[in-house]
N, C-alpha and C positions, 0 to 999 in steps of 0.2 A: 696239817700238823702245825702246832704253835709254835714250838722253835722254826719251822723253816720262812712260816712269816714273819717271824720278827727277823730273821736274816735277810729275807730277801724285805724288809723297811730298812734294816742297817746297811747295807749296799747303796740304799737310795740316801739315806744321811750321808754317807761317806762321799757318793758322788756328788751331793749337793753343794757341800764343805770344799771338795779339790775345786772345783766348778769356778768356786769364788775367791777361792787362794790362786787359783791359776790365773783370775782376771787381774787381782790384785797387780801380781806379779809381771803380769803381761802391760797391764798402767805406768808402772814403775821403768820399766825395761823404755816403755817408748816416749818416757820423761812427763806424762801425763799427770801422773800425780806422787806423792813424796817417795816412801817406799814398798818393800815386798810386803804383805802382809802374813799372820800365822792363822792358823787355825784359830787362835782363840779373837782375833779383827774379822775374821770371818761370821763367827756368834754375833762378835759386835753390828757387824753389819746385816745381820739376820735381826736383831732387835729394833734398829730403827724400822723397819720396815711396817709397814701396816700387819698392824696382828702380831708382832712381831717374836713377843715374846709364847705367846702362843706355837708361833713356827716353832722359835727354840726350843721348846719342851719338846715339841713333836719330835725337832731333830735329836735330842737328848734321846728321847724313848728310841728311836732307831738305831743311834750309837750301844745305847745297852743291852737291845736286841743281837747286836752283831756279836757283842763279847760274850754273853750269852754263846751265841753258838759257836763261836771261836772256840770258848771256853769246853762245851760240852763233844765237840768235833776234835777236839785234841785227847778228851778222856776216851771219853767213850767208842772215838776212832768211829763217828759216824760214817766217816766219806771210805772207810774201806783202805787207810793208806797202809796197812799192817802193823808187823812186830819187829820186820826188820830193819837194819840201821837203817836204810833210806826213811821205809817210812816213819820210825818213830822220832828221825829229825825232822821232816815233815809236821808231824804232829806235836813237835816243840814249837815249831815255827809259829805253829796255829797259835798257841795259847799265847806265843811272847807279843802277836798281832794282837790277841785281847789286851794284853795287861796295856798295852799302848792305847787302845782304845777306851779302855776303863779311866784312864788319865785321861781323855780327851771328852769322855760320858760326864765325869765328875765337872770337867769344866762348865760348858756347856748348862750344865744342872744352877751351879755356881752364880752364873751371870743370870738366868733366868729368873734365878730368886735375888737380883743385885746385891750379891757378896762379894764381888770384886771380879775380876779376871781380864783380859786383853795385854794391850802392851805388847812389855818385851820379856811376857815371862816367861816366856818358853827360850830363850836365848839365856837370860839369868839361872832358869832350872837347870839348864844344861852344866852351866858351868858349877854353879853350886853342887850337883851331886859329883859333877870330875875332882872337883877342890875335897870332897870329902872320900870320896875312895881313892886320890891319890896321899890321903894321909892314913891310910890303912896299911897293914903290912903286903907287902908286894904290890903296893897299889897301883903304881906305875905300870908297873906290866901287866895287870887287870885290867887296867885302863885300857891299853895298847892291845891287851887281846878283844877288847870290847870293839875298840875300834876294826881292827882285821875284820873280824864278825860283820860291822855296819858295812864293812868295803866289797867282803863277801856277797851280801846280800844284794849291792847296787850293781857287782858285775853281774851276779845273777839276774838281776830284774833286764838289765843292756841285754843278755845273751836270750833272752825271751822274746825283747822287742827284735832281735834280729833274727831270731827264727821266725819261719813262715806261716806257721799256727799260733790259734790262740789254744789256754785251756782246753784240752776234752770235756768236761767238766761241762762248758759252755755248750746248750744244741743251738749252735749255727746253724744246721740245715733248718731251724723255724724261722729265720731271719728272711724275708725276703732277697732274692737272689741278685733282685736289682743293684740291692745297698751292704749285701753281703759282704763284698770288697773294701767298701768302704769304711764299715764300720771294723773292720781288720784293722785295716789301717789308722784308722784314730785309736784304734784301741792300743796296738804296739808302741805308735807316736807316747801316747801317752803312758806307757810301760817304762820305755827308756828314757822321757823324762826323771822317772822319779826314781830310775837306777842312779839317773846322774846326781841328781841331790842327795840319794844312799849314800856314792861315793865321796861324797865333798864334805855331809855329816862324819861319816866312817875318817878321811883323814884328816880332818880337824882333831878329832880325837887321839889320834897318834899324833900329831904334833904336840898337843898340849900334854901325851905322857911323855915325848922322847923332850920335851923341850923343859919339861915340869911347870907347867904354865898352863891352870884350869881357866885362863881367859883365852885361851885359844879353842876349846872349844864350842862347837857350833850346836843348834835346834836348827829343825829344820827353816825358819826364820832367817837365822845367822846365815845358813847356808844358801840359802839366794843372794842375800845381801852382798856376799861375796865377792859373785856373779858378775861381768860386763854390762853396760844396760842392753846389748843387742844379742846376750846370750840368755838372759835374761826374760825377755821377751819370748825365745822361742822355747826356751824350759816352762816358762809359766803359760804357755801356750798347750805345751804338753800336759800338766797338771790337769789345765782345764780338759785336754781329751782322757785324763783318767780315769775322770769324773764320768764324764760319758760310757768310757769302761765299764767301772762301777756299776753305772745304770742298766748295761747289757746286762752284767752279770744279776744285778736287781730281778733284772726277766728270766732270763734261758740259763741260769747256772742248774745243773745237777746239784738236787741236795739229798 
């Protein structure tokens, strides 16, 4: 089926991308080199590379594969999550994972045709979109609920890596049994990393409404930066086993 390959290419973009955000960040943490990187220094870094921009298209084409079926798994309720409240916040969830990715497809597009993009624009986006819906009516407490929402989502992702399963979703049992353990294990590692950065995007955001100050909030950029450099290291460490995730999922996810 053509959606489920371009999902399982979009998995592999996504892993590819945490992979290198997570090294960034993991360099930074161990004073190696300046700071954490975003997603969009991550392209940058895919472009120097031999072939470079070539990769990026390819990883561009994977990213819009994913939203693609982000997109059409939230309609169409591919994966079977139903009608009821559970699942059809489930399958909100799905679609609000595309429109994130469709932001991060367009970039990725962007730089490979050298129209601009890297930096600190994902730290300026952030704040620029907070400065504009906190001047809309109740904006502050949109804000503030947006935020709750991002904090939700990052205890969610922690309460994952501390359960003992992954995904059903994923067939484990195709995994060799040798490395089955292990690949658990980088994979949760890497789950509750990036609950943690949920949670530290998620309350930057409540700060900058209770505080009315859209320079407080964070991208997920900002939100390493934050970071100690020795906590820093081991969240970007995690990052990079998301990636790894990712890559599982790339293979053995149910679609």
């Amino acid at each position: 089926m053509i959606i489920e390959r371009l999902a399982r290419l979009g998995y592999t973009s996504v892993g590819i991308v945490y992979m290198i955000v997570g090294g960034f960040a993991v360099a930074a943490g161990l004073g190696k080199r300046g700071e954490a990187g975003s997603q969009s220094d991550a392209f940058a870094f895919i472009l120097r590379q031999p072939f470079g921009r070539a990769l990026l298209i390819a990883i561009a084409a994977g990213l819009c594969g994913y939203v693609l079926w982000r997109f059409t798994s939230a309609v169409m309720d591919d994966e079977h999550r139903g009608n009821d409240a559970k699942g059809i916040g489930i399958r909100l969830g799905s679609f609000g994972r595309g429109l994130v990715y469709a932001v991060l497809a367009v970039e990725a597009i962007r730089m490979a045709m050298h129209r601009g993009g890297g930096g600190e624009g994902g730290e300026q986006q952030a704040q620029h979109w907070s400065r504009r819906l906190m001047n809309a009516p109740f904006g502050p407490w949109l804000l503030a609920a947006i935020g709750l929402g991002v904090v939700g989502y990052g205890a969610y992702q922690l309460y994952k890596a501390w359960d003992s399963k992954l995904s059903k979703r994923i067939r484990l049992g195709e995994i060799d049994s040798r490395v089955r353990r292990k690949v658990i294990a980088i994979s949760r590692f890497g789950i509750g990393a990036r609950g943690i950065v949920f949670v530290v995007i998620g309350g930057s955001l409540l700060i900058a409404a209770f505080k009315h100050n859209p320079g407080a909030a964070h991208s997920s950029t900002g939100a390493l930066q934050v970071l100690p450099q020795p906590m820093l290291a081991v969240v970007g460490a995690g990052l990079a086993a998301y990636g790894v995730y990712a890559l599982v999922n790339a293979r053995y996810r149910r679609m």
